[in-house]
PQR file with spaces between the fields and no chain letter, atoms N, CA, C, O and H, PARSE charges and radii, in Angstrom:
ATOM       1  N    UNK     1     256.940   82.524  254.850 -0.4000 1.5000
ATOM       2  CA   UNK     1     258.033   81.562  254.990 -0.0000 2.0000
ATOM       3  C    UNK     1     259.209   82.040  254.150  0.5500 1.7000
ATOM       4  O    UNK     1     259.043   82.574  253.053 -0.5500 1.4000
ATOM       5  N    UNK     2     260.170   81.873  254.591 -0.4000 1.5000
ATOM       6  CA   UNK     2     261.740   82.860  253.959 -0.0000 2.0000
ATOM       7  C    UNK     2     262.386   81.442  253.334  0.5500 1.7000
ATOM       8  O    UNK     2     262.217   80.437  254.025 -0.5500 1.4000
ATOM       9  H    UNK     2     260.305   81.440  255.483  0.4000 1.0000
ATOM      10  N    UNK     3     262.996   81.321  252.278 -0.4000 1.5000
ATOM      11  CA   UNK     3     263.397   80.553  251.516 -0.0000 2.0000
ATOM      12  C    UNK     3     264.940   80.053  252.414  0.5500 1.7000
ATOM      13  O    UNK     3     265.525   80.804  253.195 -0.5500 1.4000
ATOM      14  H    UNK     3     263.134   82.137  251.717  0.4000 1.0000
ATOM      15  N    UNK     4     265.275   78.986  252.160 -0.4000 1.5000
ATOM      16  CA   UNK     4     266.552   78.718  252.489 -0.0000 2.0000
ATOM      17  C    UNK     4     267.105   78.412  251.203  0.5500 1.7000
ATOM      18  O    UNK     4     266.515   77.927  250.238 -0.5500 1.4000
ATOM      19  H    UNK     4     264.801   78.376  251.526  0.4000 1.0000
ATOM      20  N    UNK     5     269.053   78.964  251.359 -0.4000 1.5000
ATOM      21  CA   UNK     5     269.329   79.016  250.211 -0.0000 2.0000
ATOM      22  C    UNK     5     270.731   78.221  250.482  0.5500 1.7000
ATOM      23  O    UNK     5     271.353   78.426  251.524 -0.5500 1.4000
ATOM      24  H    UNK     5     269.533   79.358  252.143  0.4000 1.0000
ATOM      25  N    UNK     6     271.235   77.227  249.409 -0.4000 1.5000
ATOM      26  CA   UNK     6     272.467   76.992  249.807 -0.0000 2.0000
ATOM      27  C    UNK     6     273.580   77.099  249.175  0.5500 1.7000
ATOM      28  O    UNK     6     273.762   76.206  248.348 -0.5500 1.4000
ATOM      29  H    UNK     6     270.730   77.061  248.563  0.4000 1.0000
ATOM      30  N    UNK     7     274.396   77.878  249.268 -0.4000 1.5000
ATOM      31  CA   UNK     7     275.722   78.513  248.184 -0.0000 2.0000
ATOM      32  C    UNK     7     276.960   76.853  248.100  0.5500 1.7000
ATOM      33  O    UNK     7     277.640   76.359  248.999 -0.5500 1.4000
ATOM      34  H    UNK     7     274.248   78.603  249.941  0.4000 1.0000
ATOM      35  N    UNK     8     276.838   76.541  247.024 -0.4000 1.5000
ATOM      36  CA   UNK     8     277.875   75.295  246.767 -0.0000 2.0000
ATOM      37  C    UNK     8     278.367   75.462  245.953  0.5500 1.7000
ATOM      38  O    UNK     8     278.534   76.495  245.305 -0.5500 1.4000
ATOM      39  H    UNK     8     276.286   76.943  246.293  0.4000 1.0000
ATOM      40  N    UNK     9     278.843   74.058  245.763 -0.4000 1.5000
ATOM      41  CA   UNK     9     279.598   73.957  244.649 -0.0000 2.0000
ATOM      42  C    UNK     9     280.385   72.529  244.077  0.5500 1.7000
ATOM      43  O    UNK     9     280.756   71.694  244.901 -0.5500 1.4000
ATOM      44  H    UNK     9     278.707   73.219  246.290  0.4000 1.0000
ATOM      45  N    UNK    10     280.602   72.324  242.643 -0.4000 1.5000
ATOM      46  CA   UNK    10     280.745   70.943  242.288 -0.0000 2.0000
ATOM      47  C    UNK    10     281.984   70.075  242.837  0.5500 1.7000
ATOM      48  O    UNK    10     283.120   70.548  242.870 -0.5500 1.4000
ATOM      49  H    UNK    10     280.300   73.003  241.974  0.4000 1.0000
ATOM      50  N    UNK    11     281.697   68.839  243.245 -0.4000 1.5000
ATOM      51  CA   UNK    11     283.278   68.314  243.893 -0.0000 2.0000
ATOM      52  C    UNK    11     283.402   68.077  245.490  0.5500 1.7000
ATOM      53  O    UNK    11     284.291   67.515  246.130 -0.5500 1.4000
ATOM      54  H    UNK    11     280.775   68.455  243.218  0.4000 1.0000
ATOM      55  N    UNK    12     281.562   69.034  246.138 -0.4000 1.5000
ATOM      56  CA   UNK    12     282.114   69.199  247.368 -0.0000 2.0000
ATOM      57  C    UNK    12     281.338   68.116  247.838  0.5500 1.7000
ATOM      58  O    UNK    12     280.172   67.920  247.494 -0.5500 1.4000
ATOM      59  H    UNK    12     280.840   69.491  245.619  0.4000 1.0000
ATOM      60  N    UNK    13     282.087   67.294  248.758 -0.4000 1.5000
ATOM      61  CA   UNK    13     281.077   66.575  250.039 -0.0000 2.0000
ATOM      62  C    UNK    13     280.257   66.962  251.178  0.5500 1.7000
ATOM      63  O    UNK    13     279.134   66.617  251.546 -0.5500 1.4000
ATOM      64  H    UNK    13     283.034   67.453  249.038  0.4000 1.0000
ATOM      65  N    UNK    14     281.345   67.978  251.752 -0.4000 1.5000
ATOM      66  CA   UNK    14     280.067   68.825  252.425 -0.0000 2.0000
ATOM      67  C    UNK    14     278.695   69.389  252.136  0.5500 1.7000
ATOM      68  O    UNK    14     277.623   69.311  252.736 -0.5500 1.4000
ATOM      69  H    UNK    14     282.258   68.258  251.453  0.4000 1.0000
ATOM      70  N    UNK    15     279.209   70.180  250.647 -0.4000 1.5000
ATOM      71  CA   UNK    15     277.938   70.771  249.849 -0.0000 2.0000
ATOM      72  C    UNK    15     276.280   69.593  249.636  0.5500 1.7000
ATOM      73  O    UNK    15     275.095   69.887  249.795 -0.5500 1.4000
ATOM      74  H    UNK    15     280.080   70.244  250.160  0.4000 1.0000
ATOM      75  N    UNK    16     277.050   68.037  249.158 -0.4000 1.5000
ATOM      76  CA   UNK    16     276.579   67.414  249.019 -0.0000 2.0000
ATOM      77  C    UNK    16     275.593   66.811  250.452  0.5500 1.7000
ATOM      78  O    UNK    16     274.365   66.785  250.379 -0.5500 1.4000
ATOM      79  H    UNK    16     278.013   67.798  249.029  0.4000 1.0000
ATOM      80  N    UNK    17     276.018   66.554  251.160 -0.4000 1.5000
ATOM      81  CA   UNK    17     275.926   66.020  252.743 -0.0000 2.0000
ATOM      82  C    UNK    17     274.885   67.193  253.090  0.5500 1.7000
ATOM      83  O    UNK    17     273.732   66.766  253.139 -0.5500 1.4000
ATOM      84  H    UNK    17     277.016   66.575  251.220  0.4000 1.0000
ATOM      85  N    UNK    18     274.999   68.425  253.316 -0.4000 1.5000
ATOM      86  CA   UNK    18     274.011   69.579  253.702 -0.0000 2.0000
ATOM      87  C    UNK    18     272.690   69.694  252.417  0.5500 1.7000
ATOM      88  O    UNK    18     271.545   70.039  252.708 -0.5500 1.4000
ATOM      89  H    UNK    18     275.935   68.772  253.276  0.4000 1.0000
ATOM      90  N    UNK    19     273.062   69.389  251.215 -0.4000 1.5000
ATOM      91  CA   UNK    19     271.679   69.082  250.782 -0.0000 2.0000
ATOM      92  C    UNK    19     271.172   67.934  250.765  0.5500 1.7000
ATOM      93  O    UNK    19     270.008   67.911  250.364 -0.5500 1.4000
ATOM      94  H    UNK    19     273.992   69.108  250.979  0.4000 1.0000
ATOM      95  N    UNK    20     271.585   67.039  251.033 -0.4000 1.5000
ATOM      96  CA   UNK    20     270.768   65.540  251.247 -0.0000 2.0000
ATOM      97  C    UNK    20     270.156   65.791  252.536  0.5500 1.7000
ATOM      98  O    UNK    20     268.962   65.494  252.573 -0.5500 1.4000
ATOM      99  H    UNK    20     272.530   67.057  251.358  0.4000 1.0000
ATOM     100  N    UNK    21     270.733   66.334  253.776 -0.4000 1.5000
ATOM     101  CA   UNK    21     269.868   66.464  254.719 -0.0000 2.0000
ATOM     102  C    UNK    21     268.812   67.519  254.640  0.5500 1.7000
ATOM     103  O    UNK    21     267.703   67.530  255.173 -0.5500 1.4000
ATOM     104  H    UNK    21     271.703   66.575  253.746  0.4000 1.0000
ATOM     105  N    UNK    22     269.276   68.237  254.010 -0.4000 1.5000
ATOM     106  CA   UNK    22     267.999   69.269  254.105 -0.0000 2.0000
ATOM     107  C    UNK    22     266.458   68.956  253.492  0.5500 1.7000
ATOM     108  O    UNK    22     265.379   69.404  253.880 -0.5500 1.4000
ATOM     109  H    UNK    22     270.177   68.228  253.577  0.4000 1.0000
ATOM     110  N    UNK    23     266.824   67.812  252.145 -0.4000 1.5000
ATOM     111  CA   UNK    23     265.808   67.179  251.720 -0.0000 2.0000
ATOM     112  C    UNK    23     265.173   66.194  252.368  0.5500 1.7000
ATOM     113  O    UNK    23     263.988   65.908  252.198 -0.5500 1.4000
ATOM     114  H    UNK    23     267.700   67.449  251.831  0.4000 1.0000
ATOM     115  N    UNK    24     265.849   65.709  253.040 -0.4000 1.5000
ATOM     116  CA   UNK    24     265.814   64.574  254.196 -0.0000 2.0000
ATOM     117  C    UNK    24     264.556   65.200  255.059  0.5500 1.7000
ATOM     118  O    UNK    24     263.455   64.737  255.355 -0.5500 1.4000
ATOM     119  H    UNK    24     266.811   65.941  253.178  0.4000 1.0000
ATOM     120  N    UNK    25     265.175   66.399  255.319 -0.4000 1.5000
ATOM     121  CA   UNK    25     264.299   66.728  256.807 -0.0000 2.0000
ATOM     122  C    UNK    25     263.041   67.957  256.460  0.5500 1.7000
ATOM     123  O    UNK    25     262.448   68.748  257.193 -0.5500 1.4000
ATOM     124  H    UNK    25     266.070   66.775  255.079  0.4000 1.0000
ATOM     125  N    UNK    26     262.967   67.638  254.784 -0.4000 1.5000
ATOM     126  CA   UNK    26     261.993   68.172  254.116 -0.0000 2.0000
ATOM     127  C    UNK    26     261.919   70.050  253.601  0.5500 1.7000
ATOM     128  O    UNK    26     261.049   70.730  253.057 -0.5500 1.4000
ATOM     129  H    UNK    26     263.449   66.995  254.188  0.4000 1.0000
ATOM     130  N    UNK    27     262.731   70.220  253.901 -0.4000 1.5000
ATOM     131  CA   UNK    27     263.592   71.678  253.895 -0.0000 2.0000
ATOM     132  C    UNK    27     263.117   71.851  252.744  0.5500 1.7000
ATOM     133  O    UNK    27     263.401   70.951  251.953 -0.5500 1.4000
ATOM     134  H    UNK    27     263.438   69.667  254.343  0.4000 1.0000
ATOM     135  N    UNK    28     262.210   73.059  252.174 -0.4000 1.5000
ATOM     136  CA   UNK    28     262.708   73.340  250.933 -0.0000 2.0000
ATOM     137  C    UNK    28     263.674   75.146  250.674  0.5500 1.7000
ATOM     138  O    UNK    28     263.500   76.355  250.827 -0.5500 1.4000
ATOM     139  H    UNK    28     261.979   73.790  252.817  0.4000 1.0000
ATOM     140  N    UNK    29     264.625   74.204  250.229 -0.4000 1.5000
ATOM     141  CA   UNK    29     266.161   75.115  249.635 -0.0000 2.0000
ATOM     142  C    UNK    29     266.606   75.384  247.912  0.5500 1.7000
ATOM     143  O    UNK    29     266.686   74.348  247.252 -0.5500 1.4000
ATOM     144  H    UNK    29     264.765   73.222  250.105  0.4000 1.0000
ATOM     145  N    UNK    30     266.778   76.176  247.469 -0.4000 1.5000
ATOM     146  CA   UNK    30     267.258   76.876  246.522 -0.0000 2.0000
ATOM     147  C    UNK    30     268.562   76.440  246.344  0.5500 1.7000
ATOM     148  O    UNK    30     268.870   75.985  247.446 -0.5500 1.4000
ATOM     149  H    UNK    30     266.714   77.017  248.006  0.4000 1.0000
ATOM     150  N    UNK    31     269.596   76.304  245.522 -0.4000 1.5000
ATOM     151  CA   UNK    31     270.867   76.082  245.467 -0.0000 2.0000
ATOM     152  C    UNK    31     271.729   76.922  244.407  0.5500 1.7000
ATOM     153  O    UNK    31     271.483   76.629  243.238 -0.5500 1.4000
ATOM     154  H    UNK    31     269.346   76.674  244.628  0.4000 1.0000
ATOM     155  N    UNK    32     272.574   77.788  244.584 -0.4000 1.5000
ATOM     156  CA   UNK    32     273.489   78.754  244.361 -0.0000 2.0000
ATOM     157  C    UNK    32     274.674   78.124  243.777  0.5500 1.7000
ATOM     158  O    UNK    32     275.726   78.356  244.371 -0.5500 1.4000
ATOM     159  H    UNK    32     272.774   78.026  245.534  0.4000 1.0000
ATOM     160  N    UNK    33     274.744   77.171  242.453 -0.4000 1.5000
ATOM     161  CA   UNK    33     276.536   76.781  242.973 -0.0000 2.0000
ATOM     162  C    UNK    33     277.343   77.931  242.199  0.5500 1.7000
ATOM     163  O    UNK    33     277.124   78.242  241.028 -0.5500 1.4000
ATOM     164  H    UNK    33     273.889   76.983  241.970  0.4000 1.0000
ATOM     165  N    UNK    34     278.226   78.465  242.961 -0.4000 1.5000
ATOM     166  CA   UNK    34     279.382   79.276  242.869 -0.0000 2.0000
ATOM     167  C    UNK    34     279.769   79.009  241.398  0.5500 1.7000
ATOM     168  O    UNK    34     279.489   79.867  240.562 -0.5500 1.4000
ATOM     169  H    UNK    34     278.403   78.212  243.912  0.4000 1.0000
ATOM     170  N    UNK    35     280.297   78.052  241.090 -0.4000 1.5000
ATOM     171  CA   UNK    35     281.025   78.101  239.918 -0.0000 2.0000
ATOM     172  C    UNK    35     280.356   77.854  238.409  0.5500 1.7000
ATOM     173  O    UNK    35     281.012   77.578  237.405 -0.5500 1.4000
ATOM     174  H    UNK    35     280.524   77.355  241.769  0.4000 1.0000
ATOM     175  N    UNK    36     278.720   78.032  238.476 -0.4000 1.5000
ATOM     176  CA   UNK    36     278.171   78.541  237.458 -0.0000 2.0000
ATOM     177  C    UNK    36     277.323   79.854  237.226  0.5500 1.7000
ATOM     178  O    UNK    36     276.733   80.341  236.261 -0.5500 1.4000
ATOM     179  H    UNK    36     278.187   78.256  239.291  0.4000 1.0000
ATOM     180  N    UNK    37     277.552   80.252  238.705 -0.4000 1.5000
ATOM     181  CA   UNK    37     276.854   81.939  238.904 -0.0000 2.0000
ATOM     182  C    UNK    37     277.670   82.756  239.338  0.5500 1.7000
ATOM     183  O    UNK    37     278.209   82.494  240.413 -0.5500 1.4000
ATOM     184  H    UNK    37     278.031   79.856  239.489  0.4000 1.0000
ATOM     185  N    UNK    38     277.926   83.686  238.812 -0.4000 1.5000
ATOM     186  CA   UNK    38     279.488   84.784  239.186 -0.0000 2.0000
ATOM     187  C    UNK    38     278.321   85.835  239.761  0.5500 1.7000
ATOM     188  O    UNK    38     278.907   86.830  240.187 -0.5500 1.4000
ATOM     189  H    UNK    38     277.488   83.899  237.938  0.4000 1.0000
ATOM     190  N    UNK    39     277.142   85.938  239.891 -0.4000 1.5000
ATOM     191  CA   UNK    39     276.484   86.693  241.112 -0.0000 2.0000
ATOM     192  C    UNK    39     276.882   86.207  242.170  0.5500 1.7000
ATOM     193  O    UNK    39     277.556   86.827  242.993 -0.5500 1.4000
ATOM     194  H    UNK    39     276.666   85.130  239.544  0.4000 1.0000
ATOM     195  N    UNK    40     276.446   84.829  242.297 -0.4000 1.5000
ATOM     196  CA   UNK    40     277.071   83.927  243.334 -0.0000 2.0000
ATOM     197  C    UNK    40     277.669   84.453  244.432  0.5500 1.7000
ATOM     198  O    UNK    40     277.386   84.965  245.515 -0.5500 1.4000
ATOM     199  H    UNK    40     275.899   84.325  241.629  0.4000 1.0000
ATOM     200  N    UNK    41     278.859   84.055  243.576 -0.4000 1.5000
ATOM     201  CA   UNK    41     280.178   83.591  243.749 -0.0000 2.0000
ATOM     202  C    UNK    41     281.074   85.235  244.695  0.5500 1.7000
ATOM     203  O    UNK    41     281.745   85.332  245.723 -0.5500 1.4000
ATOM     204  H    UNK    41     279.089   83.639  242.697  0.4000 1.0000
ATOM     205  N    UNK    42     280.689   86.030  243.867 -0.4000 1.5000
ATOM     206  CA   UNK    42     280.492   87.324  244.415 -0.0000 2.0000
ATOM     207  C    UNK    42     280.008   87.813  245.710  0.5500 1.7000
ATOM     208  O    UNK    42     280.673   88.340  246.602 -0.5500 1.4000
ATOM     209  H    UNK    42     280.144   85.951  243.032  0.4000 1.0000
ATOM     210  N    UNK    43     278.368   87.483  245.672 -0.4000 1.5000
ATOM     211  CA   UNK    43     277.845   87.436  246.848 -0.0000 2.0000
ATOM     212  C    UNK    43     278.517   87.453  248.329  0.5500 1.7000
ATOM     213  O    UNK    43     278.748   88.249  249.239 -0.5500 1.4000
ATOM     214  H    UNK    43     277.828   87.055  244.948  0.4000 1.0000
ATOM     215  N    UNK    44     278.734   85.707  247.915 -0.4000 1.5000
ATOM     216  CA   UNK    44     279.627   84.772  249.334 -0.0000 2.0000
ATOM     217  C    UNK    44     280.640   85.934  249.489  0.5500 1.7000
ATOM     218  O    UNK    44     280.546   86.785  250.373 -0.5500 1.4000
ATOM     219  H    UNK    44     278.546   85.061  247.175  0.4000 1.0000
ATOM     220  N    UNK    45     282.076   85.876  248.112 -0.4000 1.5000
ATOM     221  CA   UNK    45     283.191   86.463  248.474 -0.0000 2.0000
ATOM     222  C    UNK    45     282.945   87.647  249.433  0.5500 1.7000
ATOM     223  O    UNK    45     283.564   87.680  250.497 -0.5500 1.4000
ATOM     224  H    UNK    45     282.153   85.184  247.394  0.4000 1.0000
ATOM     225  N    UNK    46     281.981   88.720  249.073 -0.4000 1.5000
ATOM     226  CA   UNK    46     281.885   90.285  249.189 -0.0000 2.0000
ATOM     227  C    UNK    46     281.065   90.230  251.037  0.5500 1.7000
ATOM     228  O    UNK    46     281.078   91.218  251.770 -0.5500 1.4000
ATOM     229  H    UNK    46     281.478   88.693  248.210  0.4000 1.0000
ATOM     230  N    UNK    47     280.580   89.186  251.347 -0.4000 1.5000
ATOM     231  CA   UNK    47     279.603   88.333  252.711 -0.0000 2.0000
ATOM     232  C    UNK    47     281.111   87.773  253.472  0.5500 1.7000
ATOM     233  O    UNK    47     280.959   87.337  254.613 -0.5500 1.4000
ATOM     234  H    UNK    47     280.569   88.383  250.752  0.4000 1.0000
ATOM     235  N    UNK    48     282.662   87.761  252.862 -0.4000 1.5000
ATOM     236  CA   UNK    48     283.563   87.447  253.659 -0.0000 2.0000
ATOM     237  C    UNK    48     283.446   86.232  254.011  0.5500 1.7000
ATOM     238  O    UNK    48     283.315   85.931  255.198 -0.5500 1.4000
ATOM     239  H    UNK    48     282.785   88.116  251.935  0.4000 1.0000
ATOM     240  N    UNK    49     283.479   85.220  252.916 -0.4000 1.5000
ATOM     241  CA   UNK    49     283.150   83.559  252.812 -0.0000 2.0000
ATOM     242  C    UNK    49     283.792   83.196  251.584  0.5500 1.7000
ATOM     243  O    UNK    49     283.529   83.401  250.399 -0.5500 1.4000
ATOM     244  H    UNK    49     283.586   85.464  251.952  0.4000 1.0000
ATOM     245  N    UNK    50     284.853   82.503  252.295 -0.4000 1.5000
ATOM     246  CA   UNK    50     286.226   81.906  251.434 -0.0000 2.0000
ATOM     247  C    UNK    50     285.300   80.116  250.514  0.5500 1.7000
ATOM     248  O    UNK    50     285.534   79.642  249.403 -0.5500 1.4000
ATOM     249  H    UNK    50     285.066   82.336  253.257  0.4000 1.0000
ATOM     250  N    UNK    51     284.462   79.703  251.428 -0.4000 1.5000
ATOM     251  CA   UNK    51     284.499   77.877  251.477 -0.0000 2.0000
ATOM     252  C    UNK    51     282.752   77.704  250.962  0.5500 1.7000
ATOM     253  O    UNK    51     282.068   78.710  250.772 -0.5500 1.4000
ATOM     254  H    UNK    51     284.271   80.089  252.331  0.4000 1.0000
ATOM     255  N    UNK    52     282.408   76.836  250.852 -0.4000 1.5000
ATOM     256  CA   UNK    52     281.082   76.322  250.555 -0.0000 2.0000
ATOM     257  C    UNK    52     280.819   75.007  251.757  0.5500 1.7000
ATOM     258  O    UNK    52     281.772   74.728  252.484 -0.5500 1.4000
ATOM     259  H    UNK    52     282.964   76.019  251.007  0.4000 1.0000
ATOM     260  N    UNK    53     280.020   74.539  251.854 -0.4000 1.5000
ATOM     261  CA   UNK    53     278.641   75.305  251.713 -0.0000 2.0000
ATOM     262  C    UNK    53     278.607   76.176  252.644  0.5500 1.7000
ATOM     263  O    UNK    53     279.166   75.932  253.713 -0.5500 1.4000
ATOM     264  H    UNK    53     279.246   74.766  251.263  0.4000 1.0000
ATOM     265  N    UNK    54     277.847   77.544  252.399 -0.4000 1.5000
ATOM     266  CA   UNK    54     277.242   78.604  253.433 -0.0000 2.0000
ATOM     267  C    UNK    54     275.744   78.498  252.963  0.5500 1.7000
ATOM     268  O    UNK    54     275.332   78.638  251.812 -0.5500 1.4000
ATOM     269  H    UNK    54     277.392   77.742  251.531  0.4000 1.0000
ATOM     270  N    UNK    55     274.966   78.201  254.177 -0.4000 1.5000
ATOM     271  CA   UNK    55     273.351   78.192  254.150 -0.0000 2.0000
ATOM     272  C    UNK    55     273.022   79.259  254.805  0.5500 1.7000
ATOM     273  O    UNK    55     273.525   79.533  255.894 -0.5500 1.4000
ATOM     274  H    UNK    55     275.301   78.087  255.113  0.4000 1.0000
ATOM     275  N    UNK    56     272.045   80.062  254.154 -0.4000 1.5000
ATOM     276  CA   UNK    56     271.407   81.114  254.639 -0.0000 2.0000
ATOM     277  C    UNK    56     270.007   80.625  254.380  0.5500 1.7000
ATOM     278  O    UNK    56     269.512   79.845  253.566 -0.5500 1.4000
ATOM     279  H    UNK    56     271.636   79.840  253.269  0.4000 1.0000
ATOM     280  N    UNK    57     269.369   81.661  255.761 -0.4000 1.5000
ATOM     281  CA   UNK    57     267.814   81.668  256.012 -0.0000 2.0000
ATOM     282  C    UNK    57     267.234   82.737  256.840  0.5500 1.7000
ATOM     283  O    UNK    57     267.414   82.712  258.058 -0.5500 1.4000
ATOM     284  H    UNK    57     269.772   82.294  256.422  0.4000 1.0000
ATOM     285  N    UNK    58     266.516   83.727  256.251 -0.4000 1.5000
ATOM     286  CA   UNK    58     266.149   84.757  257.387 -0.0000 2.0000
ATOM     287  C    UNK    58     265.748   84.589  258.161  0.5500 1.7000
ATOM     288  O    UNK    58     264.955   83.652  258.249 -0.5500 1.4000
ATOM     289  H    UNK    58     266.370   83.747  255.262  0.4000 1.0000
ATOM     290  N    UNK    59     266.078   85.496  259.353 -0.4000 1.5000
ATOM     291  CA   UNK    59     266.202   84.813  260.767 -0.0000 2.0000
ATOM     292  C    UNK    59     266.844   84.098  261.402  0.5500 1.7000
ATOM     293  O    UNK    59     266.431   83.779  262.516 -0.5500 1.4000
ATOM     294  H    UNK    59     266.722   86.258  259.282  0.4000 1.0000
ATOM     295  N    UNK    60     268.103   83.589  260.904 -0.4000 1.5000
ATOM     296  CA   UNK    60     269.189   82.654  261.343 -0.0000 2.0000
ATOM     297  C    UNK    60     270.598   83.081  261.117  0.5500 1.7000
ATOM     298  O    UNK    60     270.963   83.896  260.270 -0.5500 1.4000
ATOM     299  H    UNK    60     268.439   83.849  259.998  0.4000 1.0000
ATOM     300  N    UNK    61     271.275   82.505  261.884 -0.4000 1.5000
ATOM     301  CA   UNK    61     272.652   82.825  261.452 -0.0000 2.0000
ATOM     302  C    UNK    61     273.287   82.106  260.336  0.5500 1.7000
ATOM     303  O    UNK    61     273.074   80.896  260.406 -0.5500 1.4000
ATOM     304  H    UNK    61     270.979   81.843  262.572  0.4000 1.0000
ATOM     305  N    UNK    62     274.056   82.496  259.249 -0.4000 1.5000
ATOM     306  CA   UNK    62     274.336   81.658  257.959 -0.0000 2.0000
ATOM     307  C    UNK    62     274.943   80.517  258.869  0.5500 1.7000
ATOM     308  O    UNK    62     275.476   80.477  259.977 -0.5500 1.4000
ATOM     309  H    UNK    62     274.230   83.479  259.191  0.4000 1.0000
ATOM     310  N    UNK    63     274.688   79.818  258.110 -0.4000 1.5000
ATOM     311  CA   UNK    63     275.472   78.330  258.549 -0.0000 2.0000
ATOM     312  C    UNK    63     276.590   77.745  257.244  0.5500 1.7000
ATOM     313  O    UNK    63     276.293   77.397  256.101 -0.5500 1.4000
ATOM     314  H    UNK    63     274.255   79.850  257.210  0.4000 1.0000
ATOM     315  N    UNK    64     277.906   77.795  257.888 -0.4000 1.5000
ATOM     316  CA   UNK    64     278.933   77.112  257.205 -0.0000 2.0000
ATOM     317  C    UNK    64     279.358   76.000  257.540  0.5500 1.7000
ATOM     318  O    UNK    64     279.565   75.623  258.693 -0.5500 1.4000
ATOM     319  H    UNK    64     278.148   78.078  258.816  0.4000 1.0000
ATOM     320  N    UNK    65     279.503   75.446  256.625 -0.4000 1.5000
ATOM     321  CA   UNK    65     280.281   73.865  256.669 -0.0000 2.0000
ATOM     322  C    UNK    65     278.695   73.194  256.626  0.5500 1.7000
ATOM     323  O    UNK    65     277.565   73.554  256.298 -0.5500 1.4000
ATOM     324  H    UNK    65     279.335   75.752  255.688  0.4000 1.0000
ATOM     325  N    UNK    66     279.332   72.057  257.143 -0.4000 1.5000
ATOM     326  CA   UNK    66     278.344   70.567  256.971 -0.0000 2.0000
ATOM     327  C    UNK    66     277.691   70.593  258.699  0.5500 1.7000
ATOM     328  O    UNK    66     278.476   70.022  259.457 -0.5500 1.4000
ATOM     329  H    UNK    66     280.250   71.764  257.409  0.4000 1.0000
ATOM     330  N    UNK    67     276.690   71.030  259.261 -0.4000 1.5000
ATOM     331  CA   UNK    67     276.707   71.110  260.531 -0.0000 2.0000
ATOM     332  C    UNK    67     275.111   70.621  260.605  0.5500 1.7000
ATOM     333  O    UNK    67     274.082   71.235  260.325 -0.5500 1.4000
ATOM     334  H    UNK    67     276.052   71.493  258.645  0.4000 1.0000
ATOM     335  N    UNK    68     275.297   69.467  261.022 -0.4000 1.5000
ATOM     336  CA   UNK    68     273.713   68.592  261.052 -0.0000 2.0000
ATOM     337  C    UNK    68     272.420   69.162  262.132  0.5500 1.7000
ATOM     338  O    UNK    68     271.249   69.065  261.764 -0.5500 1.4000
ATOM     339  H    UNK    68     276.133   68.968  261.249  0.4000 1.0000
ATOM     340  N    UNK    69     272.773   69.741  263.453 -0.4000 1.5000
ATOM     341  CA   UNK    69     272.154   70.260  264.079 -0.0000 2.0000
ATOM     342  C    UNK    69     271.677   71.454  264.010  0.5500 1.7000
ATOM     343  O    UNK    69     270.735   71.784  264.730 -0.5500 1.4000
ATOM     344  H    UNK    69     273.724   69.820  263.751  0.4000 1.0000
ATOM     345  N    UNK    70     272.217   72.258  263.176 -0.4000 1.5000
ATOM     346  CA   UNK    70     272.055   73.597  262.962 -0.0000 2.0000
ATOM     347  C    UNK    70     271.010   73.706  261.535  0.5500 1.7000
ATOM     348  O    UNK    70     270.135   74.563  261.409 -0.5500 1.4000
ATOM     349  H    UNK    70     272.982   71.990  262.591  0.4000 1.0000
ATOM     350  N    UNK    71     271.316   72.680  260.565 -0.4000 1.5000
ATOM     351  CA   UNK    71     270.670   73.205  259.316 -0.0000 2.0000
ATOM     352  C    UNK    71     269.533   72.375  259.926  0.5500 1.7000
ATOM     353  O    UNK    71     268.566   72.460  259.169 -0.5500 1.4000
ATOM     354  H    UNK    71     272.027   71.984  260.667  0.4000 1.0000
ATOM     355  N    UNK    72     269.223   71.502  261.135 -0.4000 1.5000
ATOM     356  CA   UNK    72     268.007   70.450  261.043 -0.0000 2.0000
ATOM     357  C    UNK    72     267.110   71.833  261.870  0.5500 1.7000
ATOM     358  O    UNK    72     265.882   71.889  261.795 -0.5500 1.4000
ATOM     359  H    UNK    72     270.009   71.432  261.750  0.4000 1.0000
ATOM     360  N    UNK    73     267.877   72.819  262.588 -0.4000 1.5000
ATOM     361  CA   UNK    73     266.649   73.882  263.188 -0.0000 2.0000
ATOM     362  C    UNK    73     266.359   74.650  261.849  0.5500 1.7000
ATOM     363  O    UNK    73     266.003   75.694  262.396 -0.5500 1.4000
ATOM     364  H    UNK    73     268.874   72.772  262.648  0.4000 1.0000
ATOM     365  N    UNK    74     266.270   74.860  260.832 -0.4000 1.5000
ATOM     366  CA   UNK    74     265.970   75.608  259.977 -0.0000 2.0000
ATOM     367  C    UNK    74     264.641   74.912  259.730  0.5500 1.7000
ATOM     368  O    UNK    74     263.908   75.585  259.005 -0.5500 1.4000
ATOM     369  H    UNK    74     266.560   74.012  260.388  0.4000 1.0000
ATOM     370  N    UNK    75     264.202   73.929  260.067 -0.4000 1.5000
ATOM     371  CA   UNK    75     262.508   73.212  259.682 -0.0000 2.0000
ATOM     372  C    UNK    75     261.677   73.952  260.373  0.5500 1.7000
ATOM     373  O    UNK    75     261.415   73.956  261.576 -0.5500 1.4000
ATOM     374  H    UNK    75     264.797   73.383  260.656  0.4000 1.0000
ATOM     375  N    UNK    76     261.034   74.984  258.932 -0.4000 1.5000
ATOM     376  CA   UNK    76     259.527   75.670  259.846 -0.0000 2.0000
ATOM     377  C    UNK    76     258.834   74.840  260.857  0.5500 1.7000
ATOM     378  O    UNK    76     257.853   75.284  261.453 -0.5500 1.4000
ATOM     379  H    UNK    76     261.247   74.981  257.955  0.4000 1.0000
């Protein structure tokens, strides 16, 4: 099973909204926020990702923004 991970950050609603559902729908996710990890933060930038949240999961396409249908297929 490949971890899902979600790159955020403090302040955001989206960020917020994509991990409540993911707990919701029993997801277990890792959380990255940008502005206390300069690996991070790096990462995203150098991956050509201006915004938060970006969810990654192997085998999927990253998912940006707040997108309810997309992070709910990430449930093994």
């Amino acid at each position: 099973m490949s971890k899902t991970i979600v790159y955020t950050k403090y302040g955001c609603p989206q960020c917020d909204m994509t991990k409540t559902l993911l707990a919701g729908e029993g997801i277990d996710f890792e959380i990255r926020n940008v502005m206390d990890d300069e690996k991070a933060l790096a990462f995203l930038k150098d991956s050509g990702y201006s915004s938060t949240p970006v969810t990654f999961k192997d085998g999927f396409d990253p998912i940006v923004g707040f997108a309810p249908d997309k992070l709910k297929g990430l449930a093994d």
